[in-house]
GUVO-698494 format. One record per residue (C-alpha): x, y, z. Coordinates in steps of 0.5 Angstrom, whole numbers, padded with zeros to 4 digits, always signed. Layout:
BEGIN
XYZ...
END
This chain:
BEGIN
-0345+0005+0007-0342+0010+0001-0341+0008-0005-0333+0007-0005-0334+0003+0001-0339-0001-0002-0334-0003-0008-0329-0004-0004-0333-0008+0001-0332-0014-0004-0325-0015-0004-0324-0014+0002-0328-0021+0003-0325-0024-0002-0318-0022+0001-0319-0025+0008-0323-0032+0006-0316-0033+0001-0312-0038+0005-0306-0036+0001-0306-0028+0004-0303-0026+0010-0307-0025+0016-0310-0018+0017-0308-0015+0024-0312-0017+0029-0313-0009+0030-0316-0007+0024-0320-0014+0023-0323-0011+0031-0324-0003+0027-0328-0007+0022-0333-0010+0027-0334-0005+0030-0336-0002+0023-0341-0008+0022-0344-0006+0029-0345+0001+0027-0348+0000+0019-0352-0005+0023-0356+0000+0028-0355+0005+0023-0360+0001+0016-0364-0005+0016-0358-0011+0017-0362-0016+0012-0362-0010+0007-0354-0009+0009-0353-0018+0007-0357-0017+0001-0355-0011-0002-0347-0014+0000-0348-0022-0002-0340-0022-0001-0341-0022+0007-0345-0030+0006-0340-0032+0001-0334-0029+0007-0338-0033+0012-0339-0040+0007-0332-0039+0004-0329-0040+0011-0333-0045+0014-0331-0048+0007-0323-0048+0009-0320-0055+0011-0315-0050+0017-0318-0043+0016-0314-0038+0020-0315-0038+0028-0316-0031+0028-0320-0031+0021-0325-0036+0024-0326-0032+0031-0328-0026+0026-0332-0030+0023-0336-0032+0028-0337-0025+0031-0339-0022+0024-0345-0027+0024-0346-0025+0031-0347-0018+0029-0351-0019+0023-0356-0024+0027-0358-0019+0032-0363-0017+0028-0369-0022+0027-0371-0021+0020-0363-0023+0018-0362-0028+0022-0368-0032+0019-0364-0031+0013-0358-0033+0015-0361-0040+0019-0365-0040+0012-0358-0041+0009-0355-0046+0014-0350-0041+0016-0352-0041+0024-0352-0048+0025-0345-0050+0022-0342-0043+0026-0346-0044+0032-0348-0051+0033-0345-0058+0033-0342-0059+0026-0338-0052+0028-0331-0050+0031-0334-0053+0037-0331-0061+0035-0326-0059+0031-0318-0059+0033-0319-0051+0032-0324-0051+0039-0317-0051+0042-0314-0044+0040-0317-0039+0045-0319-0033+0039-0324-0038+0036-0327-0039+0043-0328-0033+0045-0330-0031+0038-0336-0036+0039-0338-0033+0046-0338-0026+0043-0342-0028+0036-0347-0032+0041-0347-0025+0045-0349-0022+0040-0354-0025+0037-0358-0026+0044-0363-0020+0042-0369-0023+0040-0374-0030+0041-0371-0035+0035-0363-0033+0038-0365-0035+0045-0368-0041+0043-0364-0044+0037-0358-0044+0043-0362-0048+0047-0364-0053+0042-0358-0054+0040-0354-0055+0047-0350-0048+0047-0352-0048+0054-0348-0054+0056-0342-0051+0052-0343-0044+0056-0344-0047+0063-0337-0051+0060-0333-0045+0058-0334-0041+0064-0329-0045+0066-0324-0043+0061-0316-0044+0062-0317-0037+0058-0320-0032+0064-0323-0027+0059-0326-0033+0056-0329-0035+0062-0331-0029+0064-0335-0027+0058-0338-0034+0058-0340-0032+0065-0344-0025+0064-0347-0029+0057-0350-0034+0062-0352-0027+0067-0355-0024+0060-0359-0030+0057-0363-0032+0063-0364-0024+0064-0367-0024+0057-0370-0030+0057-0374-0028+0063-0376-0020+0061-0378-0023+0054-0382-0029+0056-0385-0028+0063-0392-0027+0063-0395-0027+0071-0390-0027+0077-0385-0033+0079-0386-0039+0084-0380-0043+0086-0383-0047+0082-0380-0049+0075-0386-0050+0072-0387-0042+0073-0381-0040+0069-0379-0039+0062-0376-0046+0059-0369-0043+0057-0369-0040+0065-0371-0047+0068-0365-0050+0063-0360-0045+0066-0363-0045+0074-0363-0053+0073-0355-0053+0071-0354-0047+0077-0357-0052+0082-0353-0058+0080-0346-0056+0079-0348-0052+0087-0349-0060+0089-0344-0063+0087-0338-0065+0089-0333-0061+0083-0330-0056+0088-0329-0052+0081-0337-0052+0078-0339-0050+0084-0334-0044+0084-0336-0042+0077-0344-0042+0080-0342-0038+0084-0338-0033+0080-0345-0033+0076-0349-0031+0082-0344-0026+0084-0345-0023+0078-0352-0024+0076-0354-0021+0083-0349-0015+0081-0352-0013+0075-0359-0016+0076-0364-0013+0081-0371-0015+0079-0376-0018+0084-0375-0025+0080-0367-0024+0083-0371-0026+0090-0375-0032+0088-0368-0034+0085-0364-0034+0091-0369-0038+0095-0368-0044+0091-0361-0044+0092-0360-0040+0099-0360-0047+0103-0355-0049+0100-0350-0043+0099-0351-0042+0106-0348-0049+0108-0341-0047+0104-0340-0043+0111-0338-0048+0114-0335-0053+0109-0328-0051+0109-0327-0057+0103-0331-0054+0099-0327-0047+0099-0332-0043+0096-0331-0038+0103-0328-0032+0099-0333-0032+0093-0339-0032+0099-0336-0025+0102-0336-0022+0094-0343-0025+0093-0346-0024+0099-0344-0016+0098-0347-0015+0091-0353-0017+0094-0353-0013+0100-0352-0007+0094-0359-0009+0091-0365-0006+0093-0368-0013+0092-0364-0015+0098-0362-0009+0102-0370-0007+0105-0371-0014+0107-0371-0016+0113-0369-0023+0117-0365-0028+0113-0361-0024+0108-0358-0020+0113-0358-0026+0118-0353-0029+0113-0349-0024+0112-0348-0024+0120-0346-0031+0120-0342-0030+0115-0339-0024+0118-0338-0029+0124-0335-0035+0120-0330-0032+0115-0324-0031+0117-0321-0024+0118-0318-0024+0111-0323-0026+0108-0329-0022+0111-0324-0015+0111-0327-0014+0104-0334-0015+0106-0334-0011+0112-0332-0006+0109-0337-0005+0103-0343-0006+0109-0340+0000+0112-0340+0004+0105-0347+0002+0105-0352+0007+0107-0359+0002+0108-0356-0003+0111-0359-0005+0119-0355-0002+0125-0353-0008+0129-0350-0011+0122-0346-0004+0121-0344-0005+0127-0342-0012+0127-0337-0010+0121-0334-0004+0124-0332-0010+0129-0329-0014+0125-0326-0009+0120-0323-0006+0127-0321-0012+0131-0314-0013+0129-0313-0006+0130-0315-0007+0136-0311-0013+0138-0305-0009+0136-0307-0004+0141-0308-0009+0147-0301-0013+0145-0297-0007+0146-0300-0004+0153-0299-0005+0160-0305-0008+0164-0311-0003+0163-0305+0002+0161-0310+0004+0155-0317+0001+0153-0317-0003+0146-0322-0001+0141-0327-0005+0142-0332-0007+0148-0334-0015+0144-0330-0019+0138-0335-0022+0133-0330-0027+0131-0325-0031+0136-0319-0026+0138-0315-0032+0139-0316-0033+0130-0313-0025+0130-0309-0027+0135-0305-0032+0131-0305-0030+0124-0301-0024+0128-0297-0028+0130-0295-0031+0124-0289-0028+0120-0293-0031+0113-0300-0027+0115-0299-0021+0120-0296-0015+0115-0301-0017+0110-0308-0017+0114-0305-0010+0118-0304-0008+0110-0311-0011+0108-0314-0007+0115-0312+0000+0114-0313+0000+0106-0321-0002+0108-0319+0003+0112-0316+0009+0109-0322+0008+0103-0327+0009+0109-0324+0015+0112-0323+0018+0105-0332+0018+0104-0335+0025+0105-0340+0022+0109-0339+0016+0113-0344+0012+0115-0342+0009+0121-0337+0014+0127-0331+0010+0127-0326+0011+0133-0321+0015+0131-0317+0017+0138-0317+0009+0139-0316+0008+0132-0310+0013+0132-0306+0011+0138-0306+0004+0134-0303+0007+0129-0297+0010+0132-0297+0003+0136-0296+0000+0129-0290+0006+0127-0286+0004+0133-0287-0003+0133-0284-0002+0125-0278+0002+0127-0276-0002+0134-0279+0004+0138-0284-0001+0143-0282-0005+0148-0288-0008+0149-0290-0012+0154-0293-0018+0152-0292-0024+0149-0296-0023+0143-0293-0016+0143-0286-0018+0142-0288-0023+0137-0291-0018+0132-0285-0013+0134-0281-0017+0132-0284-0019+0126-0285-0012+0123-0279-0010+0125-0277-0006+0118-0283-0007+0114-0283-0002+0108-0290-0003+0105-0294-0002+0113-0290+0003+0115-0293+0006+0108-0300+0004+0109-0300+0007+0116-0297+0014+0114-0303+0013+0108-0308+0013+0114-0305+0018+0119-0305+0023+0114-0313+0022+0113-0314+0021+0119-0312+0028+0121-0318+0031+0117-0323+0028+0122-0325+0032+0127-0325+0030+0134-0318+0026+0135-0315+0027+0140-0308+0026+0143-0302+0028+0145-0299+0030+0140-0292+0031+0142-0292+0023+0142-0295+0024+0135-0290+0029+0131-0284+0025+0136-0285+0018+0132-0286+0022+0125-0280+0026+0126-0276+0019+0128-0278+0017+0121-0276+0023+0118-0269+0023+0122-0267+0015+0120-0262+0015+0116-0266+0007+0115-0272+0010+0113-0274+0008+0105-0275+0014+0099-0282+0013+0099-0283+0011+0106-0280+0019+0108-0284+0022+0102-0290+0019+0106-0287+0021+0112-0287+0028+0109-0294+0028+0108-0297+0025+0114-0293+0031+0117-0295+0037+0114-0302+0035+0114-0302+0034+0122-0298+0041+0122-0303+0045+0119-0309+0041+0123-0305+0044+0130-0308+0050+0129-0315+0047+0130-0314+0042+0136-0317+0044+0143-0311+0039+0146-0306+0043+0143-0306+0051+0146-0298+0051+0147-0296+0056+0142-0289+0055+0146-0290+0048+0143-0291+0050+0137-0286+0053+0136-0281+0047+0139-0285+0042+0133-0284+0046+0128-0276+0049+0130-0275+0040+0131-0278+0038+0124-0274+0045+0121-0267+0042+0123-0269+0035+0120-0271+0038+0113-0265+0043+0112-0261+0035+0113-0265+0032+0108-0265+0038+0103-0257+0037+0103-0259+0029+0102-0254+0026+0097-0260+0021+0094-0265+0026+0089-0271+0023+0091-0270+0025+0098-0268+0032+0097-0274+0033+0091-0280+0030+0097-0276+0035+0102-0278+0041+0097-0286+0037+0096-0285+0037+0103-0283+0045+0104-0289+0047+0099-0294+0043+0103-0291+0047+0110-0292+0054+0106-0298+0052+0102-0302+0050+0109-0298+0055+0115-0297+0062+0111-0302+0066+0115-0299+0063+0121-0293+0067+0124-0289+0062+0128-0288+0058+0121-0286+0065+0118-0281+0066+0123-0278+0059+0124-0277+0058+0117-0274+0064+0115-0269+0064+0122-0268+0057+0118-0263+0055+0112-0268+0052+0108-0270+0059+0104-0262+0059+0102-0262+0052+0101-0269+0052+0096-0265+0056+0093-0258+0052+0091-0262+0047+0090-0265+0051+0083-0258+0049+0080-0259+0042+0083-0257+0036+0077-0263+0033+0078-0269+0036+0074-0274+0034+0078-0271+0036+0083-0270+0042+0080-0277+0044+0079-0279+0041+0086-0275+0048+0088-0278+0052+0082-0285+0050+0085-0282+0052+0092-0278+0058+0092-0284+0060+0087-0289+0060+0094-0283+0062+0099-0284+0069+0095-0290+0069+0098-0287+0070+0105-0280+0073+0103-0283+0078+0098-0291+0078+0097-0293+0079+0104-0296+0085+0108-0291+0085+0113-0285+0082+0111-0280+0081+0116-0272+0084+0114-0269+0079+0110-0262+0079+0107-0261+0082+0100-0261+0075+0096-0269+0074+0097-0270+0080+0095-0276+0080+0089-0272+0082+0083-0267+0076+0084-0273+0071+0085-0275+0073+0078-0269+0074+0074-0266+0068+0077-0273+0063+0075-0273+0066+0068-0266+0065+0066-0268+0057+0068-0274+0059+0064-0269+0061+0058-0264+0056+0059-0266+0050+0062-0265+0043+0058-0270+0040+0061-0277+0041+0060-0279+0040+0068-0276+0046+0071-0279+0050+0066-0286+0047+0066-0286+0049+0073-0282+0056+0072-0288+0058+0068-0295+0054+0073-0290+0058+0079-0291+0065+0074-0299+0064+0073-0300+0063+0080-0297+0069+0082-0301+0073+0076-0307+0070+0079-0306+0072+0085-0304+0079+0082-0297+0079+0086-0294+0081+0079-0295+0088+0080-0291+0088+0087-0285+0085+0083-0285+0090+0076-0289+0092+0071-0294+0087+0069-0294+0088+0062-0287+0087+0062-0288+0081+0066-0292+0078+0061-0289+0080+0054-0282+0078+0057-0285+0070+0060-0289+0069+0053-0283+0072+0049-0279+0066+0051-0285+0061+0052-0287+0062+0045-0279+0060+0042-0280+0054+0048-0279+0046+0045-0284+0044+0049-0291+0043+0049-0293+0044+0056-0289+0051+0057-0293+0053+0050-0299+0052+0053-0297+0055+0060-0296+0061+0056-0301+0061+0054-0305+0060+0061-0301+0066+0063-0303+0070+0057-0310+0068+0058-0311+0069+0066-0307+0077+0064-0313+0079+0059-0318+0077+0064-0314+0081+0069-0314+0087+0064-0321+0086+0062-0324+0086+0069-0320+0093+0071-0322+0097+0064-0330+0095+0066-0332+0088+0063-0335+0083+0068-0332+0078+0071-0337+0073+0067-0337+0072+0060-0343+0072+0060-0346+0078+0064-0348+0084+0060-0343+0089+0058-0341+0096+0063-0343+0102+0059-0335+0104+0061-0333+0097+0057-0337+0098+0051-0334+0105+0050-0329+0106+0045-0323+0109+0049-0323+0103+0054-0323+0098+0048-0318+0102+0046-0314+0102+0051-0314+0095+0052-0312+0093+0046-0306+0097+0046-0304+0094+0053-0305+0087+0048-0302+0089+0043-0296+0092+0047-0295+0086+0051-0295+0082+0044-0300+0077+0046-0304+0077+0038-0297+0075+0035-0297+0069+0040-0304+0067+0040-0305+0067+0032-0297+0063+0031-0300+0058+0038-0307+0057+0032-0302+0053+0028-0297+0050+0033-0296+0043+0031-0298+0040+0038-0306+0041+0037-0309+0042+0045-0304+0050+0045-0308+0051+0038-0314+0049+0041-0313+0053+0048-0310+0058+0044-0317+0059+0039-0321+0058+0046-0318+0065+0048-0318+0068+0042-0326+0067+0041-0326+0069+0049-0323+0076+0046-0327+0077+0040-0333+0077+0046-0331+0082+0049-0330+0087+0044-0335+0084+0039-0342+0082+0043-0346+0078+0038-0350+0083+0035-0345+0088+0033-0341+0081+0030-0345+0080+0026-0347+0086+0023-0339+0087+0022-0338+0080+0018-0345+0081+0014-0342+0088+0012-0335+0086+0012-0329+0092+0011-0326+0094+0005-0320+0096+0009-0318+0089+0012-0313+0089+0006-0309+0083+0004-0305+0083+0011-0312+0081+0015-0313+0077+0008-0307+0073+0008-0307+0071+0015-0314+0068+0014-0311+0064+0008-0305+0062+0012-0309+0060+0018-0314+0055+0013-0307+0052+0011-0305+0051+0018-0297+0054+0016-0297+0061+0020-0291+0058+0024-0287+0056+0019-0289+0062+0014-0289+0068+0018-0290+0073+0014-0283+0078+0014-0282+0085+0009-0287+0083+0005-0292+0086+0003-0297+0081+0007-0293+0083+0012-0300+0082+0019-0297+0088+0024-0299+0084+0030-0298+0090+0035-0303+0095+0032-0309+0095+0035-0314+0097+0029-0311+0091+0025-0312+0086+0031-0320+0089+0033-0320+0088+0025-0318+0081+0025-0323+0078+0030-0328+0080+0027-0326+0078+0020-0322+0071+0021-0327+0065+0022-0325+0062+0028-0332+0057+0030-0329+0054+0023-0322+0054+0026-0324+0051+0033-0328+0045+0028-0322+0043+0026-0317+0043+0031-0323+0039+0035-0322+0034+0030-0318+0028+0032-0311+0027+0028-0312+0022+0024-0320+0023+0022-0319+0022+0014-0315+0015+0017-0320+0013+0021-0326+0012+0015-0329+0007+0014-0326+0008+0007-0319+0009+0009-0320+0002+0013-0322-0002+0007-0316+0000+0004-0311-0002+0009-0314-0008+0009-0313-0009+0002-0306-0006+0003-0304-0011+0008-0307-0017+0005-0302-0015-0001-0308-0014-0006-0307-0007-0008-0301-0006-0012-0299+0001-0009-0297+0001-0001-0303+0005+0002-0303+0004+0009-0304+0009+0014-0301+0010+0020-0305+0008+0027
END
């Protein structure tokens, strides 16, 4: 602790014990725990109480207030915690009565304070605290904090009851790695006293006929076995398994749901996953036994598992895919088509209804093809899943939502009927259509295929967000076409994508702007995926949608604006970037596509369009298409001179991006390796390359935009900025020869190079550049700027714009006196701004 915070530390005690001030703010009270948590790891704590007597008075002053501040008590509560994890300090402060009279009997726990929730879970997390060493550990239990935490874990406050909860996890893990001395029994006699107090209480409640305890014992084993995975998990579980396992069958209790979570975090501890027989025979059972809403969750984290036994795999991908399944038969002609499985775990009938329901049938599809989706989107799936079966499900499920099946079933049409305009499935099946068409071996007509999605994106009926799935589904099918061994017709090709073309080019006209912005996201995709291909390449440009992405560049909406930004911005690629261009009319010419992004670039009111304008100008300077549209150079030094004037931000910082892909660019051409860090090309380090180098920067104006960008007011444009100018220094200055420059230093740095050093330190270049005088820096003299790199300490630059903003108003010494000033102790208002 410093010496101003050690004399600043007692008024602030004072301050919070006196009644009379008002409350601090419960953010900087948090701030000062936290303190209190580092100066404890940092020093001796009992050093720490005596050296500051003002931290026991605090305590002993609160508790000696008739009605202390709920929140005052809370914090109170969690100091003596802090400061009571050490052994030696919370020897003292038992020595002084401290503990007790917070902790025990005669604290908060029988007063009419007990009942604010602050003051409870201050007690949890002071006790949490605390629970580091022997003494604390046994001072609870003597004192009946057991009863009071098994209590809390029913809590009208859920984060008190869950924090009671994971203390409870806590102190029987402590209580058993701090005092076991041989390995355990079932037997109670084998376990350490504060353990056996714990089990004994977690036995009890699982016995007893309160529906609400034996939920929280459950809770307690879920999260024990989640987080606690010694051999001593096992003996525990055999004491209670019996028991556990009879909740399977007893619907009164309820306790159904918990099972599905407790039984998962078993199955993820290597305790219990290498075991044979009765674990995993319980999970089949409880596969068996819940119902399919409640097992969903379940068999799908079996499935995520890679050790788990193959019939238990296999069990849960069956009842993971019977209402699928029940989908496929509902809605089939006799033997038209198999369903996905050969056996149900559980009674089809049960599916069979909650399908049936209106309450139940779109949330246990949605439920289903979540699980789904989450397993599809694995790299490694431990288990093959259908997909061609899968697939036609979902097709079925899409139709049955937009009134396109007839099915021919009783149960069919019930289902029909109840999903018929139902948004949020029509939303999850479109989500798993889309992963699904990255899994190899799925086969199906896909005329039926792209006839549902373009149904959908044809519908008038058909939602935003529902289209903009549409969207996605679709275009990630389109680039799979290529790919699939059902689909050879290049004829077929062409009609799909003629079919989805006519749809787009009405949805770009849609008066609804959520519609035309997905219609854009939609175009972008298609080119981003298809370009190479020469069906899509003629259709598109046969079609309306290039001049349609280009009316839409004036669109009122900006981020309908920007989406046509991104899209005529890759539409380039095939009307002006590629080998063979096919002839098209003069307004997509190459030099109307720039002016036409530039003057949004320039002009446009709102940042999104210009944003874009400027990713879309990085990515074709990347991919080095800059040069088929004029002079690189040029480009650059056009783009950064109105970016630097940008108001926003992030187009300061795409400048800059721009700047940076363009030095690399140049670096690389004139002979410097593409890795930083790869040994200079004597062609490089030649003085005629560097050189010629540094005058294309110069001339490109890059230095004048790099050193202003160092002082900008939005602190990640100066670091990006102070990134590339070290890159830069690199590459003229290898270390050595940098070194050797700053220790001999250039008498010819004149007070331009001076002046620009000073400035950068005071963090003013933007606001203070220098014009006519005669500090005046030339930025676009290359002897100047090579001076400047090497003279301008710019490691001490990057510090200082890594720093945090509000670094001096996050000091400890700063915190102490906001504290003051918010009790109205200090006579001037010194409060900092967080």
């Amino acid at each position: 602790m410093t010496r101003e915070c050690g004399l600043l530390l007692p008024r602030v005690c004072a301050a919070l014990a006196d009644p009379r001030q008002p409350g601090s703010d419960d953010t900087c009270l948090e701030k000062l725990l936290d303190w209190f948590g580092d100066l404890s790891e940092a020093e001796p704590t009992l050093k720490l109480v005596q050296d500051n007597p003002c931290l026991t008075e605090l305590i002993t002053s609160v508790l000696a207030l008739p009605e202390p501040s709920p929140s005052i008590l809370s914090f109170t509560l969690r100091l003596a915690g802090i400061l009571a994890a050490s052994e030696n300090c919370f020897q003292h402060l038992q020595q002084e009565k401290l503990l007790v009279r917070l902790f025990g009997e005669d604290g908060p726990l029988n007063s009419a304070l007990w009942e604010d929730a602050s003051v409870r879970s201050g007690w949890v997390e002071g006790v949490r605290s605390m629970m580091r060493h022997q003494p604390a550990l046994h001072f609870l239990c003597s004192g009946g904090g057991i009863d009071v935490i098994f209590t809390l874990q029913g809590d009208p406050s859920l984060f008190v009851a869950s924090a009671a909860s994971r203390l409870l996890v806590h102190m029987l893990a402590f209580s058993l790695e701090s005092e076991m001395t041989k390995p355990l029994s079932v037997k109670d006699c084998d376990w350490p006293v504060c353990a056996q107090m714990i089990i004994k209480r977690i036995e009890d409640s699982l016995q007893s006929s309160s529906v609400s305890r034996i939920k929280q014992s459950l809770k307690l084993l879920t999260n024990l076995f989640g987080s606690c995975h010694a051999p001593w998990t096992e003996v525990l579980w055999l004491g209670v398994a019996k028991q556990v396992e009879s909740f399977l069958m007893e619907e009164s209790v309820q306790a159904q749901p918990m099972l599905a979570d407790l039984l998962l975090n078993m199955a993820r501890s290597p305790v219990f996953c290498d075991t044979e027989g009765s674990f995993w025979a319980l999970v089949t059972s409880a596969l068996e036994h819940l119902t399919p809403v409640q097992a969903g969750p379940l068999a799908v984290g079996i499935l995520r598992l890679h050790k788990c036994p193959q019939d238990v795999r296999i069990q849960a991908l069956t009842v993971l895919l019977q209402p699928m399944d029940c989908i496929l038969r509902a809605a089939s002609q006799p033997l038209e088509y198999a369903g996905l499985l050969d056996e149900s775990v559980t009674d089809p009938a049960t599916v069979e209804s909650l399908l049936s329901s209106k309450s139940s049938c779109a949330s246990l599809l949605c439920q289903t093809l979540g699980h789904l989706e989450e397993l599809l989107s694995l790299i490694h799936l431990p288990v093959d899943l259908p997909c061609t079966s899968l697939l036609r499900s979902l097709m079925t499920i899409l139709q049955f939502c937009n009134g396109l099946l007839i099915p021919a079933s009783p149960l069919g049409s019930k289902i029909s009927q109840i999903l018929i305009g139902c948004f949020r499935l029509q939303r999850s099946a479109l989500d798993v259509l889309a992963v699904l068409s990255e899994r190899k071996g799925c086969e199906t007509p896909v005329e039926s295929l792209f006839d549902i999605l373009l149904t959908y994106l044809e519908s008038p009926n058909t939602s935003p967000t529902v289209l903009k799935k549409s969207f996605q589904a679709t275009s990630k099918w389109l680039v799979c076409l290529p790919e699939m061994s059902c689909f050879y017709s290049q004829w077929q090709t062409k009609k799909i994508l003629q079919d989805i073309f006519v749809v787009l080019q009405k949805r770009l006209c849609s008066p609804s702007w959520e519609v035309r912005d997905s219609s854009l996201e939609f175009l972008t995709m298609l080119i981003k995926g298809l370009r190479d291909q020469d069906e899509f390449r003629q259709t598109l440009l046969s079609s309306e949608v290039p001049r349609l992405t280009e009316d839409l560049l004036e669109d009122p909406e900006s981020y309908v604006r920007a989406s046509a930004v991104t899209a005529a911005g890759h539409l380039t690629f095939i009307t002006c970037f590629a080998p063979q261009s096919p002839v098209i009319e003069n307004q997509y010419n190459k030099e109307n596509t720039v002016a036409k992004l530039q003057e949004i670039l320039s002009t446009d009111p709102e940042g999104f369009p210009r944003r874009a304008v400027i990713s879309i100008f990085t990515k074709w300077l990347r991919q080095g298409y800059t040069g088929l549209l004029q002079d690189t150079e040029q480009f650059v030094s056009r783009v950064i001179q109105i970016a630097e004037s940008d108001l926003d931000w992030e187009v300061r910082l795409g400048g800059l991006e721009l700047v940076e892909v363009f030095c690399v660019q140049t670096l690389c051409r004139l002979g410097r390796p593409k890795c930083p860090y790869a040994p200079f090309s004597s062609a490089f380090t030649s003085s005629v390359r560097q050189n010629e180098s540094l005058q294309i920067f110069c001339r490109a104006k890059l230095f004048g935009f790099l050193f202003c960008s160092l002082c900008d007011c939005d602190r990640p444009v100066g670091q990006r900025a102070c990134d590339i100018l070290l890159a830069l220094r690199s590459s003229f200055y290898p270390s050595n020869t940098l070194k050797d420059f700053q220790e001999t230093g250039d008498s010819s740095a004149g007070h331009g190079i001076a002046w620009l050093q000073r400035t950068l330190r005071q963090g003013s270049l933007a606001q203070s550049f220098p014009t006519g005088s005669g500090n005046e820096v030339d930025f676009q003299d290359p002897e100047s700027m090579l001076l400047a790199l090497g003279t301008i300490d710019l490691e001490e630059l990057h510090d200082d714009l890594n720093k945090s903003s509000d670094h001096v108003e996050k000091s400890p010494q700063s915190l102490l006196q906001d504290i003051l000033a918010t009790v109205g102790t200090v006579e001037e208002n010194e409060a900092d701004c967080y």
